[in-house]
C-alpha positions, -999 to +999 in steps of 0.1 A: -524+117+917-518+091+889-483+110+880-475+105+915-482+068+918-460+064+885-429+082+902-437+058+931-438+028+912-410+037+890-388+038+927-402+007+935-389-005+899-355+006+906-348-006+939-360-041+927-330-040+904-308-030+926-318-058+947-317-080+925-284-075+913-265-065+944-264-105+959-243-117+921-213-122+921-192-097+900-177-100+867-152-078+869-113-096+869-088-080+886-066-080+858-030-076+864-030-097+891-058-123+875-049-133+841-077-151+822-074-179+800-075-180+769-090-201+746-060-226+732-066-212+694-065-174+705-041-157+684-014-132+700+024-130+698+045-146+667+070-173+672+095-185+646+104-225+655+129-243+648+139-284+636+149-303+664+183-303+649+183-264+655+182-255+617+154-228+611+122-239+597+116-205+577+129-210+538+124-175+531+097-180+508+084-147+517+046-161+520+036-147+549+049-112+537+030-116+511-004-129+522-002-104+551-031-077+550-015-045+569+022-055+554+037-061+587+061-086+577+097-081+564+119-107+550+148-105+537+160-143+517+196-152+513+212-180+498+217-211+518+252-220+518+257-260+515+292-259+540+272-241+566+233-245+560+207-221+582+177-241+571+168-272+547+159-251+521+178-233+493+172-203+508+170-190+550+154-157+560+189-134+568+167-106+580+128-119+598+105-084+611+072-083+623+059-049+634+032-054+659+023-019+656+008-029+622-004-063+629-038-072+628-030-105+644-054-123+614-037-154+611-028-157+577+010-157+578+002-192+599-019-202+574+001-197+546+036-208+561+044-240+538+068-254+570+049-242+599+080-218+612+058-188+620+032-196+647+011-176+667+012-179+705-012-169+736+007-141+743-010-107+743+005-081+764+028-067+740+034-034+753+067-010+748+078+019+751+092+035+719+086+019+682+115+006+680+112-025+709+078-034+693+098-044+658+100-078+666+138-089+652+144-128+640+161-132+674+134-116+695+110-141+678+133-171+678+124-168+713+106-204+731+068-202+731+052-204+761+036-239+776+047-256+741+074-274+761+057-311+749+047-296+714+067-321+688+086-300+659+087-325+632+047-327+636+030-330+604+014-295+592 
């Protein structure tokens, strides 16, 4: 008798729960149709700015390669030539790769970016289909970020 007034209070349990829960509302987001917001300091895809005169902000310091955890960074300096100049610096990244099949998406190459060229947008469905198109080239991330269409280039870092 007592084991059968457990089973009947343990239904009894149950279908409380179920009531309970079945008037919320859902959490689930319909996801490719409902995109949620993210926070404005979420890190996802990398940008590489530019000076409002167009010359790139990256001196090829090779920082962010260097302070990089899973080595995801290439770059490749070159001389700056004075007649023609790519940057302010002595030097301009020729060659610029991230591989986002390595990145970790930590934030340090931001961090450690003396002229604020690399940035880190809200971006985060990065999705390809070979290895190749998720090699991000200088040109693909040259690209203009997102809702930074008020964001001032010569800000102070």
């Amino acid at each position: 008798m007592k084991e059968k007034l457990r089973e009947v209070g343990a239904m009894f349990w149950g279908l409380f729960i179920v009531l309970k829960h079945m008037f919320r509302k859902p959490v689930t987001e319909k996801y490719p149709e409902e995109k949620r917001k993210l926070p404005e300091r979420s890190r996802g895809r990398h940008y590489l700015t530019k000076w409002n005169d167009g010359l790139d902000r990256c001196v090829g310091c090779e920082l962010c390669s260097i302070v990089c955890p899973s080595q995801a960074i290439y770059v490749k300096p070159a001389a700056n030539d004075p007649e023609d100049p790519h940057s302010h610096g002595e030097r301009y990244a020729s060659d610029f790769q991230i591989n986002m099949l390595r990145c970790i998406f930590c934030g340090y190459c931001e961090e450690a970016c003396p002229t604020g060229a690399l940035i880190l947008g809200n971006e985060y469905e990065l999705s390809g289909y070979n290895r190749e198109s998720l090699i991000y080239t200088k040109e693909m991330l040259t690209e203009k970020v997102p809702g930074e269409s008020g964001r001032d280039p010569n800000r102070e870092i």
